[in-house]
N, C-alpha and C positions, 0 to 999 in steps of 0.2 A: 512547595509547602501547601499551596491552596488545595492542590488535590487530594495529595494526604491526607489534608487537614476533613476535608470533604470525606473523603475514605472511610475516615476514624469515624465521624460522625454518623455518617449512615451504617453503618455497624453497632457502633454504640447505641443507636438510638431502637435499633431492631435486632440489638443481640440476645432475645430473648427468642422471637422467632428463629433468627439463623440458627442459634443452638436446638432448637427441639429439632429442626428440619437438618440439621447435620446427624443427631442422635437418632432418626429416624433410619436416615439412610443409611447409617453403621449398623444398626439392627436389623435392617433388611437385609443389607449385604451379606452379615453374617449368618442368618436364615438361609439365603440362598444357598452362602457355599456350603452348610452343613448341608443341605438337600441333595446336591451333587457336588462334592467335592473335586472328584476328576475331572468331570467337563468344565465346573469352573477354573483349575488350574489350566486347563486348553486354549480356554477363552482368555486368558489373563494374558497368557504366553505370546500370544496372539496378537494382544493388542497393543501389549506391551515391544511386540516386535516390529508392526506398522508405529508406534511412538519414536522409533529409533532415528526417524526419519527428520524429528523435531529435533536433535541436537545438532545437523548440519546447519552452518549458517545461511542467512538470507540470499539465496545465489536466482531466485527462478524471475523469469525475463517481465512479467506483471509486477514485481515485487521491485527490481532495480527500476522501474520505467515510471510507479507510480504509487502504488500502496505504502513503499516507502518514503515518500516524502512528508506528509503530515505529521508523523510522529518525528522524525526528522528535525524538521522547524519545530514544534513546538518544545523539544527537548533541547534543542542548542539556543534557540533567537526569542522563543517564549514565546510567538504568537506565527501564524500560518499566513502566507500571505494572498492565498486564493490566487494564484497567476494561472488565468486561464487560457491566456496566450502562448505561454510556453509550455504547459499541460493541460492540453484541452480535458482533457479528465477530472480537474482538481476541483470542481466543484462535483461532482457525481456523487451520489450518496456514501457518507463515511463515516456510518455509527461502527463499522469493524475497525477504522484506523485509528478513532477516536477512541477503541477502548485498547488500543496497540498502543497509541501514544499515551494515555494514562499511567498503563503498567512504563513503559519508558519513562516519563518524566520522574515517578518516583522513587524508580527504581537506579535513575542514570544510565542508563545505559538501556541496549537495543532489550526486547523483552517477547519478543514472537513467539520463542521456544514454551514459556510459563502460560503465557495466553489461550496457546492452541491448544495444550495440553490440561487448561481448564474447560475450554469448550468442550473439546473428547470425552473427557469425564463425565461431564452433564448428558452429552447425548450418549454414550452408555446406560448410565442412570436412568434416563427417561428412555431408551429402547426395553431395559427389561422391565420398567414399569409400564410399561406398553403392554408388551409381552401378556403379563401377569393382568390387565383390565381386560384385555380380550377374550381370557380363558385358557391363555395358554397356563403350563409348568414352568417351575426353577431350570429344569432340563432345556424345556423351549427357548427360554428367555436366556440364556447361555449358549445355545449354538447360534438362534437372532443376532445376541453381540458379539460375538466370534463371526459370524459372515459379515457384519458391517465390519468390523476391526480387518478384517483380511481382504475388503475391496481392495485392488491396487489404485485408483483413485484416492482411497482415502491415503494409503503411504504415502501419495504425491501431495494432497491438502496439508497434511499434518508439517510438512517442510516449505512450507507458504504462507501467506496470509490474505489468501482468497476468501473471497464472500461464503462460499457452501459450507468452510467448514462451520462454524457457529451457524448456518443457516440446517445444517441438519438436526442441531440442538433444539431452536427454534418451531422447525416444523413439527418435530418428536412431542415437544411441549405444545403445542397449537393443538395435534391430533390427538394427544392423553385429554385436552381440555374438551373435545369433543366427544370421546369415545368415553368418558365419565360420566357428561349429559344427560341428565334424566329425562321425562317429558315436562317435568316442570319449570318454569324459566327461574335462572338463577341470574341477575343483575350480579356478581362476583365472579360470575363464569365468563358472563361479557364480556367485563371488563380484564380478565383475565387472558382471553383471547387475541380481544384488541389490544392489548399489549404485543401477543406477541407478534402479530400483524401490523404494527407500528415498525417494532424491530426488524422485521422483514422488511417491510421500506425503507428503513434507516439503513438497510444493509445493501440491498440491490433493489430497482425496480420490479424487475424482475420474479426476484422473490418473495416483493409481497404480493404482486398478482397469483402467483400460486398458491397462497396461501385464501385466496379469495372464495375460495368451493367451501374451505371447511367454515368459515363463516356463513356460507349462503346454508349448508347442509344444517347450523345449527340453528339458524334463524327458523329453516323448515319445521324441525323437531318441536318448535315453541311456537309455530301456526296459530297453535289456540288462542293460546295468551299472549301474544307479543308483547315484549317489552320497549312500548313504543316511547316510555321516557325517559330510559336510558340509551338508546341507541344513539340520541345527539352526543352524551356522553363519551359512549364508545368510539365516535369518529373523529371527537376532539381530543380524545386520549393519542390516537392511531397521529394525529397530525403534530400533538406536542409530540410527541416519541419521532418522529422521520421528519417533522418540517421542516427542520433547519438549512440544510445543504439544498432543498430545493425552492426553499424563499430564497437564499443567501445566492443562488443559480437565476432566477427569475429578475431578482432587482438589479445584480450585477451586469451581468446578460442577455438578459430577456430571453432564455429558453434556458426551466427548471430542469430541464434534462438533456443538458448540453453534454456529447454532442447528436442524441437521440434528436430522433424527428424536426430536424433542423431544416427542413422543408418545408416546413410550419411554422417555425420560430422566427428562423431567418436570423440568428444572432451572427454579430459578427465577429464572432471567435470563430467560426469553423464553415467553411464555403454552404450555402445556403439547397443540400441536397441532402436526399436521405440513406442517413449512415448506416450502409449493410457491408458485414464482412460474409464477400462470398464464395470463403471456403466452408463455410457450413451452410449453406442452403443445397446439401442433394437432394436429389428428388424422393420421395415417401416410396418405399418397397415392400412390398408384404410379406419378407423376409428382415423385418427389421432387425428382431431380437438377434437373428444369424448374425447381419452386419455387425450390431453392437459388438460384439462377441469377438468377430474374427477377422473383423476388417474394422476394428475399433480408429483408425487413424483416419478414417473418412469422416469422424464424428469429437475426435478430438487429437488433440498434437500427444500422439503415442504409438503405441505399436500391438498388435492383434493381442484379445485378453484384460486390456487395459481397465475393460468395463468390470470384469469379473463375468460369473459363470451362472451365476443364482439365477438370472433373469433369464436365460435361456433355459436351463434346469428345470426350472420349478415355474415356469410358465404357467401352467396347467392348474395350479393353486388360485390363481386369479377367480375363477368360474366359480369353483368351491367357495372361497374367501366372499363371492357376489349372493350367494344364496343364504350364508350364515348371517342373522340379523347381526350380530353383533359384530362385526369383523365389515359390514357391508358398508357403511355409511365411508369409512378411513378409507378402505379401497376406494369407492367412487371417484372420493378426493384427490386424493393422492394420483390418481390417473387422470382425474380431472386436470389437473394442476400443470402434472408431464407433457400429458396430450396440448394444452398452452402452450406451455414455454416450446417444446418441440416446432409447435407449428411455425412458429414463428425462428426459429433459428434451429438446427439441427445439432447441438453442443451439447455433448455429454456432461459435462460440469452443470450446468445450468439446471440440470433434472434431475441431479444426485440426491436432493435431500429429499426428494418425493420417493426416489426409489430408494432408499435406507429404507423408512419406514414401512413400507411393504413388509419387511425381511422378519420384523416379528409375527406380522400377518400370515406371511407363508407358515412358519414354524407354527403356531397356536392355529392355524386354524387345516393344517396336515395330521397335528399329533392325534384326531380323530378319523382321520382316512387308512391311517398306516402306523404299523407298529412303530413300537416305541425308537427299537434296537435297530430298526432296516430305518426311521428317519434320523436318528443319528450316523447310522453309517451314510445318509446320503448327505448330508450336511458338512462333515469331517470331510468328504472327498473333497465338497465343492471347495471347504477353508483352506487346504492343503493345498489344492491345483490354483488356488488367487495368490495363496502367499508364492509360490513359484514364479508367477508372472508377474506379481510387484515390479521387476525393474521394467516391465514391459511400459509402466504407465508416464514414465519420462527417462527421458535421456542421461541425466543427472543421476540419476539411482541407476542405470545400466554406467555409467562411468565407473561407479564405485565409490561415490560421494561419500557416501553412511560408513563403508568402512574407513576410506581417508579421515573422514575427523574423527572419530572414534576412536580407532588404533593405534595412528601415526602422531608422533612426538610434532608438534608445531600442525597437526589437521587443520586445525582453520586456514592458516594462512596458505596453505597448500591447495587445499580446495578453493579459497577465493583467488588464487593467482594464477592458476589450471579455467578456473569457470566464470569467474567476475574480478578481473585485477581491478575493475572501476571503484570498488569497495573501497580497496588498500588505498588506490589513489585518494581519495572521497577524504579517507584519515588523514592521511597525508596533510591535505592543503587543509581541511580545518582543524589540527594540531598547527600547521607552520606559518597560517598567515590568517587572517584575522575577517573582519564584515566585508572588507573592502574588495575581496577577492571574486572574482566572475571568470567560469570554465564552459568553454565551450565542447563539446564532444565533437568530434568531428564525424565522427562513422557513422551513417544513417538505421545503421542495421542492428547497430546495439546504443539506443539512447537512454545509457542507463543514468538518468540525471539526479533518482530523487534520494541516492546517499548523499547530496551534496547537498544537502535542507537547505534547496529556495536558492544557490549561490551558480548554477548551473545552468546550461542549455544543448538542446539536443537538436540533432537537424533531422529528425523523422517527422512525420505527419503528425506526431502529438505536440509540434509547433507548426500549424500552418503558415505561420508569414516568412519565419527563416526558412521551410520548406522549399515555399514555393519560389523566394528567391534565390536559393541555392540549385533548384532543380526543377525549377520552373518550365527550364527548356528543353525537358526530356533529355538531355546528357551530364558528362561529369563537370560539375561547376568549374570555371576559367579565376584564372589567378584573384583579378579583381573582382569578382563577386566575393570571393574567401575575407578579402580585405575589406569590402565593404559590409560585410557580416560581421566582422570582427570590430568596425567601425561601430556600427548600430547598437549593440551589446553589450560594448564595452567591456570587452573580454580583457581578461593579465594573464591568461593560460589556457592552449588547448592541447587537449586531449586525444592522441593518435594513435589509431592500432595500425599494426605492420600490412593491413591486410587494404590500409586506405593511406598509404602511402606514397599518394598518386607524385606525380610531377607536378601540377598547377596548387594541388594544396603547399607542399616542398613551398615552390616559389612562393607566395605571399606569405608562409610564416618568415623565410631569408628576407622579405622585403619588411616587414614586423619587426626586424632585428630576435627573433626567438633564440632562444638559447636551449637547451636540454636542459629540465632542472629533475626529474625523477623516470625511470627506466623500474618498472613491474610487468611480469608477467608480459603478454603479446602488446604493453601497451609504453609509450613514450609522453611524458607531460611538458610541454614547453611552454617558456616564460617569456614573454612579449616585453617588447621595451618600447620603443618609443618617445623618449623624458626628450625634454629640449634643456639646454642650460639655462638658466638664471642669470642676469648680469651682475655681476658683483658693483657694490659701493662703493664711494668715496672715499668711505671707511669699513675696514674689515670687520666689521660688526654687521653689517647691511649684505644683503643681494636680493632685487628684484626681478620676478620672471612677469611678463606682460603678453598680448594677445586679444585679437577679437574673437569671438565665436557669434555664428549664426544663430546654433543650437539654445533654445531657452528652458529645453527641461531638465529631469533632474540631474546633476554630476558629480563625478567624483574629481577631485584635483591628490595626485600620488604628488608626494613632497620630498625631496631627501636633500642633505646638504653633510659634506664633508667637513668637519672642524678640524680644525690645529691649536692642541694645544698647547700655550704657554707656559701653564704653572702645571707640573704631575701631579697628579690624585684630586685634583680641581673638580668641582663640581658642576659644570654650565648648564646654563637654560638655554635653551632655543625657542623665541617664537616662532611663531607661522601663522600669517594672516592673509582669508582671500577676500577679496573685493567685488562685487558688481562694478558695472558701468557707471553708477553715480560716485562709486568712489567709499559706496558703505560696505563695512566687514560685515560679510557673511558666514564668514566660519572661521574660528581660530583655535590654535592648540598650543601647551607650553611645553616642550617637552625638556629631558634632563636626564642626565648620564654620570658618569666616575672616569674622569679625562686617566688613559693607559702614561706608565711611567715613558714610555716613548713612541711616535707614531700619532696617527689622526684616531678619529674618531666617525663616526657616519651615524648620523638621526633620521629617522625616516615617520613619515606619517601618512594617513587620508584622510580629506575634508569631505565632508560631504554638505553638498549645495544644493537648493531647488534648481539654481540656474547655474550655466560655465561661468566661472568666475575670469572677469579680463586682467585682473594679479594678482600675484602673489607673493608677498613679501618674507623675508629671512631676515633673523632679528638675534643678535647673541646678547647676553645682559654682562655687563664685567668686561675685567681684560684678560682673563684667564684665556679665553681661545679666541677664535678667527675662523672666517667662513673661508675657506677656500674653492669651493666649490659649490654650486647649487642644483639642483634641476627638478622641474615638474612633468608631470603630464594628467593632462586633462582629459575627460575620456566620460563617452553618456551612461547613467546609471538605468541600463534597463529594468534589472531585477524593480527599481523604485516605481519607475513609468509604467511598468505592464502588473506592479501589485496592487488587487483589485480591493484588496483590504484596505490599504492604505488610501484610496480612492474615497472607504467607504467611510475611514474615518475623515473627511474635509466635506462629508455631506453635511449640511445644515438643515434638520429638521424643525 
């Protein structure tokens, strides 16, 4: 309700503007498509055929690993718990997951598909008003958004919730805010700017350095006059807008950009050296645009095409686009930006939203080099030969994803039990069992934890500590390290694919007492036991389980106890109280049931303790029933220990 509530208001309070600025763009739209009807039907078809890619569910390996957990938590538990131990990513900039988790909280449920599919819209919107400031036509500005809608990158974004897609929106709007620019300074332009250069860093770091040229270009433009009392302004706008995830990284961790340049930080969530993934650092060739193009997997996880075809194409529009004043300044940018982020890591994604924008450049600033009719025919080829290669740009789309859920009776479930059964599982345990639950994943190669909001763990590198104990020794972890992971954790279930169904894991779940409790797709979920009995009382109303622990942080104690009852259709209470060492209750619960016409009954519960509690008491009220049974077990609550929110609330300022 809070954010609803927030929703409504800011609407309400600015429904005056949003309607003139929604009636705007309905009358331009509709200008446009009167101006070219058919090419706007191309473009439409178009884009609307890369959109297709937004109703398969969330299956892509960033999105299971990490994007998805924010919204996650905050839609099932109400608050995020920053565990940067178990996701060394969870602090890293997430104005994109944060407006993923909005539309989720309000919505109930997952909301990716509505999201991405408003960001699209806006950067179309703003590519053909691009288009149309530069000097291109309605024509221009129609094959511009039809070659962005038919990048096969973009098919692959639009079934994600990766930073570039709203980052091309962004950039689109940063370069309109410049390419509008008069020579006179507008303090509203600034600020308008630094907005969206805020949002750029809210979204990746990344992305807002690239965004950094078209501020420096407009700051040039306004030389004369600088508006030297607004610029504090504009940089405290840019830090309310992104500062949060890297104050909330800085105080927690001590490196706001963990696990970046941790060489420098030295934080101790993630080994104190600097993080490069070095499949993308090839060496610079001066056949680059070739590579891009046709050995696209050297540059991104896809296969030749992936990039699209424009940029090889229409190369040669650059030079043009460099001498036309008006089209000059966006280019610089925009290559300024690429040529950045490039140097620094060789990934296609990462320089997507630099090179959208280009693509109305090329179009408005051709449509004077070359007929009208020879640059639509060469436009339409390039849309034609990208939509082709779309499956090129993932794996997932060559599977046949998009048709699976689209065509096929039960597609969802089809396609997550083929591509991600972790999903199914993920529903699974939070429909079936409640806070108290903790999964561990076992397979390093798919730690897809963050369906599991906050209740999970993974043993890849985006948990250094369970990593490097599991695999510390450069081989397959031996029985008791599995068991001593599962110790530390405090795991009730893990999670096995067929494909890591070693023998030494085998052994310590049989030593666990596991059981098999759900079988999806290549994957098996077992339920860890462990309970010790309780000794029953003097009287059948009573049983006490006791114990010392070492451990003083935070625990969980699992309670269950079997009743017998006496009187049918009886209603009984069960206490349950646990203890510290001094002897004081630290946690207790009442629970109660509908005693069956014949047969026991079983009450189960979880305490949750700062500390292991040394007993635990079972208590029935009446003479309706009898404990006949008891048992606990106690087990460390890491999710509590390693959440850095929870940390942050016991700071005393």
């Amino acid at each position: 309700m809070v954010y609803l509530s927030a929703a409504l208001a800011i609407c309400g309070g600015r429904w005056g503007t949003i309607a003139k600025l929604l009636l705007e763009q309905f009358d331009a739209w509709k200008e446009r498509v009167a101006a070219c009807p058919r090419l706007s039907a191309v473009t439409v078809m178009v884009i609307g055929l890369a959109s297709t890619n937004a109703w398969v569910p969330t299956v892509h390996f960033d999105d299971l690993v990490y994007h998805m957990g924010l919204p996650a938590e905050l839609r099932i538990h109400g608050y995020y718990s920053m565990d940067a131990s178990t996701q060394v990513w969870a602090l890293a900039p997430w104005l994109g997951d944060v407006v993923q988790a909005v539309a989720q909280v309000i919505g109930g449920e997952a909301a990716r598909s509505s999201v991405n599919l408003l960001w699209w819209a806006a950067a179309v919107l703003l590519i053909l008003e691009l288009n149309r400031r530069l000097g291109g036509t309605p024509q221009t500005g129609w094959l511009a958004a039809g070659s962005a809608g038919s990048l096969p990158i973009v098919f692959l974004l639009l079934g994600t919730m990766q930073t570039e897609l709203p980052s091309i929106a962004l950039y689109a709007a940063g370069a309109l805010v410049v390419v509008t620019a008069g020579r006179k300074p507008a303090p509203r332009r600034l600020l308008l700017l630094a907005a969206c250069i805020g949002m750029g860093f809210g979204l990746k770091l990344s992305q807002g350095l690239a965004m950094a040229p078209l501020a420096i270009w407009l700051l040039w433009r306004w030389r004369a006059r600088l508006l030297w009392r607004e610029l504090p302004s504009a940089a405290i706008l840019i830090v309310v807008i992104a500062g949060s995830s890297y104050t909330y990284a800085a105080l927690l961790t001590g490196n706001p950009v963990l696990p970046l340049f941790n060489d420098w930080f030295r934080s101790e969530y993630y080994p104190a050296e600097a993080f490069r993934d070095e499949r993308w650092l090839t060496p610079w060739r001066m056949d680059l645009l070739w590579q891009l193009t046709f050995a696209t997997g050297n540059y991104f996880e896809s296969w030749p095409g992936a990039a699209g075809f424009h940029w090889l194409a229409l190369a040669g529009a650059i030079s043009v686009a460099l001498v036309r004043p008006r089209s000059r300044g966006i280019t610089i940018c925009a290559l300024a930006g690429a040529v950045m982020l490039f140097s620094q890591m060789r990934y296609l994604r990462y320089v997507l939203p630099m090179l959208v924008v280009l693509l109305p450049v090329f179009s408005a600033t051709l449509r004077k080099a070359v007929s009208v009719r020879l640059l639509t025919c060469i436009f339409l080829c390039l849309i034609v030969l990208n939509v082709l290669y779309a499956p090129n740009s993932s794996w997932i789309l060559r599977a046949g994803a998009v048709k699976t859920a689209c065509c096929k009776p039960e597609g969802r479930e089809q396609v997550l039990r083929s591509i991600a059964p972790e999903r199914l599982a993920a529903d699974y345990v939070l429909s079936h069992h409640g806070k108290e639950v903790r999964v561990l994943l076992a397979d390093p190669s798919r730690p897809y934890a963050a369906p599991f909001a906050g209740l999970a763990f993974g043993t890849a590198w985006y948990d250094p500590a369970v990593n490097r104990a599991l695999f510390g020794n450069g081989g397959e972890p031996q029985a008791a390290q599995w068991r001593d992971t599962f110790d530390r954790l405090g795991v009730t279930h893990v999670l096995v694919t067929d494909s890591w169904q070693n023998a030494e894991l085998l052994e310590a779940l049989k030593a666990a007492e596991a059981e098999s409790e759900l079988r999806t797709g290549d994957l098996t979920l077992y339920r860890l036991g462990g309970f010790v009995a309780a000794r029953n009382g003097d009287e059948p109303q009573f049983a006490t389980w006791s114990k010392q622990h070492d451990y003083r942080g935070p625990a969980i104690s699992d309670a269950s106890a079997s009743l017998q009852c006496v009187k049918p259709d009886a209603f009984p209470y069960l206490a349950i109280r646990a203890y510290d060492d001094a002897g004081k209750v630290t946690a207790r619960e009442m629970l109660s049931t509908t005693c069956p016409r014949t047969g026991d009954v079983t009450l189960a519960t979880s305490l949750f303790t700062d500390a292991a509690p040394s007993r635990v008491e079972f208590e029935t009220q009446g003479g309706s029933v009898r404990i006949t049974s008891a048992k606990v077990r106690v087990r460390k609550d890491a999710v509590r220990s390693r959440s850095l929110s929870m940390r942050l609330r016991e700071w005393k300022f």
